[in-house]
N, C-alpha and C positions, 0 to 999 in steps of 0.2 A: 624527124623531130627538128623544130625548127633551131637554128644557131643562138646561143646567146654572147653577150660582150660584159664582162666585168668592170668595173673601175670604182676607184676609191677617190672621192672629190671632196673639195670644202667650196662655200659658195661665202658672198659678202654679203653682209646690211645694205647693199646697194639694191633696190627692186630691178627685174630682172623679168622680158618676158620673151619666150619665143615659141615653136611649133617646130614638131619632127617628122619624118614617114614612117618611124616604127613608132613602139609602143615601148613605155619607160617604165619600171619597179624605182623608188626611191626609198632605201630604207639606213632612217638614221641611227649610225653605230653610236654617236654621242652629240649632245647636243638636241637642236629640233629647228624645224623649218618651217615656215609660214608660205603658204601656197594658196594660190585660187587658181582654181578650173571648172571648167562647165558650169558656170554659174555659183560654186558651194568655195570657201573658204574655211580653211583651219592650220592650223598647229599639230606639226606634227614630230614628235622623239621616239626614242627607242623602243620596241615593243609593235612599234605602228609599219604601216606602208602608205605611200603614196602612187596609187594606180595611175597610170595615164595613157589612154587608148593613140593609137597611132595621128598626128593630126590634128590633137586636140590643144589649141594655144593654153598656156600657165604665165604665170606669174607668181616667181617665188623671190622671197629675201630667205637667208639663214643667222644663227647666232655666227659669234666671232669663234673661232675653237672649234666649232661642228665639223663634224665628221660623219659621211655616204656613203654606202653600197648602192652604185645606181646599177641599174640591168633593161642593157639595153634589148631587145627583142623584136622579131619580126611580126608576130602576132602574140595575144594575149590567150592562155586558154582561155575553151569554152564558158569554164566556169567563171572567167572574171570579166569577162564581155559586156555584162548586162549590170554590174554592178548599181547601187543605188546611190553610192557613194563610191568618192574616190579615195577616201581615208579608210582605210579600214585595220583592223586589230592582226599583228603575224603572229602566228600558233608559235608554241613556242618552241617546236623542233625544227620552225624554219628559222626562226632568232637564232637558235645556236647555230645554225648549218651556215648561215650570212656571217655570223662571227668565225668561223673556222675558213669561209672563204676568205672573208680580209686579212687574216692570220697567213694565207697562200700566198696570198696575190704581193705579202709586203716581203714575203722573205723567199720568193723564191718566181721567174719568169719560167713558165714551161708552157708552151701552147695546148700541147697535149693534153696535159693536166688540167688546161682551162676551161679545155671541152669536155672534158669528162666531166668537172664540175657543174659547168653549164646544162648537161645533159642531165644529170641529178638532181638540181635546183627546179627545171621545166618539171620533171615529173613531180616532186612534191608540192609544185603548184597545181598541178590536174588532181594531185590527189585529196586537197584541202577543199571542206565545202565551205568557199565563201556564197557562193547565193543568201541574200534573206530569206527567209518565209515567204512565198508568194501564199494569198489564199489560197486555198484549190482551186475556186471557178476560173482565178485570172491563170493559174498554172495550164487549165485547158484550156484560152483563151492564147497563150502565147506558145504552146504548143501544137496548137491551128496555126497561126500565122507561121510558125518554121516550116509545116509542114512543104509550101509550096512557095518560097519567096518570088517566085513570078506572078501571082496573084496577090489581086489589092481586097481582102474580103470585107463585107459593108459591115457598121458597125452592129448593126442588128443582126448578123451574122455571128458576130464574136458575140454580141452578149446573147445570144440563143443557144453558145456553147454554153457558154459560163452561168446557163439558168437564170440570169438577171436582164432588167428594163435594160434598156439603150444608156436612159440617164443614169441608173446604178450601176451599170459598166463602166462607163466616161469616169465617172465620180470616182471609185475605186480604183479603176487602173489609171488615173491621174495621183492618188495618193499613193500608191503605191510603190510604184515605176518612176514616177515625177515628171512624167511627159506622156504627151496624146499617144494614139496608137499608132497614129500616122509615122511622128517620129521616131516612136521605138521600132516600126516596118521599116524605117528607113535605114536607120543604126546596125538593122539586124543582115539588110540587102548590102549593106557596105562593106561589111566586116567581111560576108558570104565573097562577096566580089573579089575583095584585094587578097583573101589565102586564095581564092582561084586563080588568081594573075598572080603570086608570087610561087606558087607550088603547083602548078599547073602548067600544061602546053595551048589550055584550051584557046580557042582565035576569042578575041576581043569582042566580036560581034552576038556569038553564042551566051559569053557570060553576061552579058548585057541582058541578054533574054532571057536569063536564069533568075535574074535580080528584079525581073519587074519592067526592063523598059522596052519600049519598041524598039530604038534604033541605039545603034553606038553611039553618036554625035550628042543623045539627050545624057545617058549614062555619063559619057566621058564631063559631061561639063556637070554631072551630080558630084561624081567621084573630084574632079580637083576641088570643087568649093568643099567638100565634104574633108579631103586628108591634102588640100594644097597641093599636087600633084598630080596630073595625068597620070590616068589606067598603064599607058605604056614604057614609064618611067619603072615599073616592078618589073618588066620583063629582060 
């Protein structure tokens, strides 16, 4: 299970942007924060999360007073990978469970303790369904494309799963998803790639081939522009 990092942060009214190698939870204790990523901008306080996949640049301001549970993490579950959004609603037995960490984390340092916290927060995130709705067709439709991420399948392919036209495939899985198929293949080979170079021994070259590309050299220069880093920086 992978490690995670606690901390309790206030940020300024001064805008603010930069990009990490892991992947961020920001969830406001009081207060609320104003963020853009991947194109979507919102507002977000208590009650909410602010998703952010490993690599992906932000730009946030916060109120004066605000107050954060950030978590930091090496990968996102499965289930938050593909989000439609990056804002999205925290149930409400993970609000409590963030208030009872910050409640830890203020009155007492135990590393022990921090892991075991950490390790209890990871699983109530696998166990929440954030996914939307996908229709059914496009659910068969991206459940082809996991199937084999070393394969690029042609569009009339996917929508022959998905029982619909070319053009009513494009149309819907662009409303839906919010991006082509190509780059949700891409997103999907990325994600696939860096838990294999971070949790894995396998050679560079292999997962290369796993993901879709012919050589390492094409991969390694997808993976920096894609998470700012060379493949080889995870190992």
């Amino acid at each position: 299970m992978p490690e995670l990092s606690f901390s309790i942060r206030s940020y300024t009214l001064s805008v603010s942007a930069h990009r990490h190698a892991y992947a961020q939870l920001v969830l406001p204790l009081q207060g609320s924060i104003d963020i853009e990523l991947a194109g979507q901008r919102g507002r977000v306080g208590p009650s909410r999360c602010v998703v952010i996949p490993a690599g992906e640049r932000h730009s946030f301001a916060a109120e004066q007073q605000a107050r954060f549970l950030v978590v930091d993490l090496p990968t996102l579950p499965a289930a938050m990978q593909q989000l439609d959004t990056p804002f999205v609603a925290l149930p409400a037995g993970l609000q409590r469970y963030s208030e009872f960490v910050e409640t830890q984390l203020q009155q007492q340092s135990n590393p022990e303790l921090a892991r075991d916290m950490g390790r209890l927060f990871y699983q109530l995130l696998e166990a929440q369904d954030w996914q939307p709705r996908l229709d059914p067709r496009l659910q068969r439709a991206v459940q082809h494309l996991k199937q084999d991420l070393s394969r690029t399948p042609s569009l009339s392919e996917l929508a022959a799963v998905s029982f619909l036209s070319v053009s009513q495939y494009k149309a819907l899985f662009k409303q839906q998803l919010g991006m082509s198929t190509g780059q949700y293949l891409q997103q999907l080979r990325m994600e696939k790639a860096r838990s294999l170079l971070a949790f894995t021994d396998i050679p560079i070259t292999i997962i290369a081939e796993r993901v879709g590309f012919q050589n390492a050299s094409a991969f390694s220069r997808r993976f920096r522009a894609h998470f700012g880093l060379p493949p080889r920086r995870l190992r």
